[in-house]
Residue frames relative to the residue before (quaternion, step in Angstrom):
aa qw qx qy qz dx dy dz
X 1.0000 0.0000 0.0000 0.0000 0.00 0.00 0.00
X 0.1596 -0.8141 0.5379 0.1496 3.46 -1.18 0.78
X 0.2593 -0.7059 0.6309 0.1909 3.70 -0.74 0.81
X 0.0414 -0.6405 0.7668 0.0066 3.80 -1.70 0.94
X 0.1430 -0.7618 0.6304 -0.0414 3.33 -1.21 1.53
X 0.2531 -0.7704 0.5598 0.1705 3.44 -0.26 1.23
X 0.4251 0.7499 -0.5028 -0.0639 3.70 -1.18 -0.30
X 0.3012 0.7666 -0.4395 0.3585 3.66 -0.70 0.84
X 0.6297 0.6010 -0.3610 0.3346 3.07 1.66 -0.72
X 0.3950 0.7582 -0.5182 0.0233 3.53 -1.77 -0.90
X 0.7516 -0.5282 0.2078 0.3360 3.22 -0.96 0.16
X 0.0482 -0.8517 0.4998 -0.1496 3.92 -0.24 0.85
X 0.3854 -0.7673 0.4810 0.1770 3.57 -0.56 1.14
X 0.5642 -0.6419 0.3140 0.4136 3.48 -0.64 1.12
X 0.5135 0.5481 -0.4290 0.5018 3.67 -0.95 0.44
X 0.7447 0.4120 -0.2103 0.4811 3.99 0.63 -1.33
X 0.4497 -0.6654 0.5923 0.0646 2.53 -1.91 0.41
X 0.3730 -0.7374 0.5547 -0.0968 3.38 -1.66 1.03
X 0.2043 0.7164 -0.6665 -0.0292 3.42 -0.73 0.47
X 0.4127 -0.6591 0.6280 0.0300 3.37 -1.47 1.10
X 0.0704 0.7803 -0.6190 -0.0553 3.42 -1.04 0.70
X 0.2144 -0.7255 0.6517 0.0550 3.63 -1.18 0.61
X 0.0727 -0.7423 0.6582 -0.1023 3.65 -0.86 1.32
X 0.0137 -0.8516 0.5239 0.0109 3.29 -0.60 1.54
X 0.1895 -0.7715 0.6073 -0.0110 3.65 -0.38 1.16
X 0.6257 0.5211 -0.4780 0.3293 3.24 -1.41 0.57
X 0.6796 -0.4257 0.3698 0.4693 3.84 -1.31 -0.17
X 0.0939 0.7545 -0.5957 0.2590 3.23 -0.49 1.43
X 0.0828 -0.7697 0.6249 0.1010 3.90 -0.34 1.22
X 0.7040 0.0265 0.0501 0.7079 4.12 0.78 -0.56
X 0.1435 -0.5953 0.7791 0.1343 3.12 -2.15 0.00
X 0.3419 -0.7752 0.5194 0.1114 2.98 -1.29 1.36
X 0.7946 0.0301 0.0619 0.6032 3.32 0.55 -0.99
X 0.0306 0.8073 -0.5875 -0.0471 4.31 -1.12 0.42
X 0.0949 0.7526 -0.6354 0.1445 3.57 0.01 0.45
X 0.5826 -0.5253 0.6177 0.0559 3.04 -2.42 0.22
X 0.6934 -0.6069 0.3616 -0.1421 3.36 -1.28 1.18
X 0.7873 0.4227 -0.4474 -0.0361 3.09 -0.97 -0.32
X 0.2838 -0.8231 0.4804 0.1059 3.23 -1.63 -0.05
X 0.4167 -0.7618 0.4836 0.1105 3.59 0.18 1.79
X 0.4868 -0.6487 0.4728 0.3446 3.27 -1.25 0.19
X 0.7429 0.2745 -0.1287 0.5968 3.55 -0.99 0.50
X 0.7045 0.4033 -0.2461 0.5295 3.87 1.13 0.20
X 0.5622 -0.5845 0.5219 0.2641 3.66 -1.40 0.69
X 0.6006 -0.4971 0.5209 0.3476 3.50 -1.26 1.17
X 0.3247 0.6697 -0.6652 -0.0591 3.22 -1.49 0.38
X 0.6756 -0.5063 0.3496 0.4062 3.06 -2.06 0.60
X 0.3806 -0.6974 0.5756 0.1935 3.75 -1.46 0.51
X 0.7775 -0.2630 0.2210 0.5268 3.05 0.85 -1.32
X 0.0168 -0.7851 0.6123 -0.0916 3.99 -0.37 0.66
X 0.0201 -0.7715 0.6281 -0.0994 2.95 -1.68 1.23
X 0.3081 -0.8561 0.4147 0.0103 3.08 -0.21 1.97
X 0.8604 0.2683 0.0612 0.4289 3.66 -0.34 -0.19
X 0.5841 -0.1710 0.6157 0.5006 2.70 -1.66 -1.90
X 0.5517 0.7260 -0.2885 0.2921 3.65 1.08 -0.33
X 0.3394 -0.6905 0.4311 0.4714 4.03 0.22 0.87
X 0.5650 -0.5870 0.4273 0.3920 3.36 -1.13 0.50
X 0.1301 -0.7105 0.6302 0.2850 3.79 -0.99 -0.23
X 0.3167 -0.6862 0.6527 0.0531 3.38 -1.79 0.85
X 0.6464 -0.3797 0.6141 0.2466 3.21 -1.67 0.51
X 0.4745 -0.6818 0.4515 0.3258 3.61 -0.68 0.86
X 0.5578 0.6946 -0.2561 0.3753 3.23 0.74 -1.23
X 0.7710 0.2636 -0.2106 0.5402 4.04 0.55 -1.10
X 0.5136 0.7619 -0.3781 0.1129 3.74 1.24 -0.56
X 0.7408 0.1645 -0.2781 0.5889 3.75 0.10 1.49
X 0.3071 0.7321 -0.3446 0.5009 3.24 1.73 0.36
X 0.8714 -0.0629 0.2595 0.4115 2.84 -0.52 -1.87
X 0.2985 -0.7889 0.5346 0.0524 3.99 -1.12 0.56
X 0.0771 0.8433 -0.5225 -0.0994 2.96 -0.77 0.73
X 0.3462 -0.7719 0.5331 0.0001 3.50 -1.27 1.17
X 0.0130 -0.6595 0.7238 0.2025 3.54 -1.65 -0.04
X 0.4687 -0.5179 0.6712 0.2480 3.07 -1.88 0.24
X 0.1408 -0.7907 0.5373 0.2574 3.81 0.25 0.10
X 0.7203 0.5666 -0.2720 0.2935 3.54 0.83 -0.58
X 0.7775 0.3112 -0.1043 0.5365 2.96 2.15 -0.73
X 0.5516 -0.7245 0.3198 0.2618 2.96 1.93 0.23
X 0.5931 0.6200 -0.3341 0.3900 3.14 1.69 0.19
X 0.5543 -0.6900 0.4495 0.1204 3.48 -0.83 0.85
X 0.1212 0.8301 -0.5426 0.0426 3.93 -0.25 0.25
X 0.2056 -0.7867 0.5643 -0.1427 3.31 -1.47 0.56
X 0.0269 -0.8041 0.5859 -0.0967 3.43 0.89 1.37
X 0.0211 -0.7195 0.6936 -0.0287 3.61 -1.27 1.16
X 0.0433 0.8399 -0.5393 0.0430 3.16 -0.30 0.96
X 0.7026 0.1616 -0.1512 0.6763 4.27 -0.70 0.73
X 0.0451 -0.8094 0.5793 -0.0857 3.48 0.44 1.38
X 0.0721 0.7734 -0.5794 -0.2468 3.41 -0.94 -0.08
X 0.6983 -0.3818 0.2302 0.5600 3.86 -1.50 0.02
X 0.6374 0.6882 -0.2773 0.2078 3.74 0.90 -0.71
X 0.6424 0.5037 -0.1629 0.5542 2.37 1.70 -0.59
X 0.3014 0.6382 -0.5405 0.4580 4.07 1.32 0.51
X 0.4334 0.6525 -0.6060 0.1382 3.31 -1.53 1.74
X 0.4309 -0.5329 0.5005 0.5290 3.33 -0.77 -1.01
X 0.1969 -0.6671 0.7185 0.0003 3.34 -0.88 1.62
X 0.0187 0.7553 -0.6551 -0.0039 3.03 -1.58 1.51
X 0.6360 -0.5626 0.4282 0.3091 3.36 -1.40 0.87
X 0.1535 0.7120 -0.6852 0.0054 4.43 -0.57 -0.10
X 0.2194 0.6618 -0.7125 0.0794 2.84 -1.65 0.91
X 0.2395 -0.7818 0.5674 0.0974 2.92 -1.62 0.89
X 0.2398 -0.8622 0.4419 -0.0623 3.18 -0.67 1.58
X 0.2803 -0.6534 0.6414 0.2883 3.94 -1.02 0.43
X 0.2342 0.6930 -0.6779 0.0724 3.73 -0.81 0.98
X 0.8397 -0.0811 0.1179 0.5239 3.91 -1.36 -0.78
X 0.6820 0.4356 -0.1899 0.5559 3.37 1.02 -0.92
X 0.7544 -0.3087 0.4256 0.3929 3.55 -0.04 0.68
X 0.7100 -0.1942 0.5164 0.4377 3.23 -2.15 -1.41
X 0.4414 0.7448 -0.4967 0.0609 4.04 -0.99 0.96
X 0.4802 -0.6789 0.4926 0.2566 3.27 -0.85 0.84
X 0.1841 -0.6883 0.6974 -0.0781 3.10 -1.81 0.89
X 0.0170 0.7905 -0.6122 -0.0009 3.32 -0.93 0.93
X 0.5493 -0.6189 0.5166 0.2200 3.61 -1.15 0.59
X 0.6638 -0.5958 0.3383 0.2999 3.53 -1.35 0.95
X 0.4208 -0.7774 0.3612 0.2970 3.49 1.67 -1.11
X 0.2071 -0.7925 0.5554 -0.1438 2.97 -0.26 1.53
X 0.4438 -0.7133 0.4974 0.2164 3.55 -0.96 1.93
X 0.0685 -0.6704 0.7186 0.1718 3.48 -1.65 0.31
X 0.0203 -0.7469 0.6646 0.0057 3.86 -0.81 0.54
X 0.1814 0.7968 -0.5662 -0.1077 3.36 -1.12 0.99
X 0.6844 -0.5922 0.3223 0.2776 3.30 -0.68 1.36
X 0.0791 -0.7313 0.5644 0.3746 3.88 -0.74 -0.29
């Protein structure tokens, strides 16, 4: 089993900046792919941003020069620099990743962690 702790979020007046972090723990032999989230109220999850490989990462039009996303490869940690936030951008931002462990190929999603930006 793999555990993903988001944290970084809260509340931030438009203009500001965020950074998100995602800490996966658990039986993990590689990671294939990790990426970002979110989900608005009264709106369908979607994918923010995700960064496979050696592959350049790919973003959601919407955050593109906005926001970055990064790994630590050594710690497996995930990040999410948001930067010139706007209200549109208020949700729950979750962590996914799909990992090769005992079980083959399996995804894994974080509990979610709230962003709110202010106008």
């Amino acid at each position: 089993q793999v555990q993903l702790v988001e944290s970084g979020g809260g509340l931030v007046q438009a203009g500001g900046s965020l950074r998100l972090s995602c800490a996966p723990s658990g039986s993990i032999f590689s990671i294939m792919t990790m990426g970002w989230y979110r989900q608005a109220p009264g709106k369908q999850r979607e994918l923010v941003a995700q960064i496979t490989g050696g592959v350049s990462p790919n973003y959601v039009d919407s955050v593109k020069g906005r926001f970055t996303i990064s790994r630590d490869n050594a710690k497996n940690m995930l990040y999410l620099q948001m930067n010139s936030l706007k209200p549109e951008d208020t949700a729950v931002y979750y962590c996914r990743t799909i990992v090769r462990n005992y079980g083959g190929l399996n995804e894994y999603w974080g509990q979610g962690i709230q962003v709110t930006v202010s106008s």
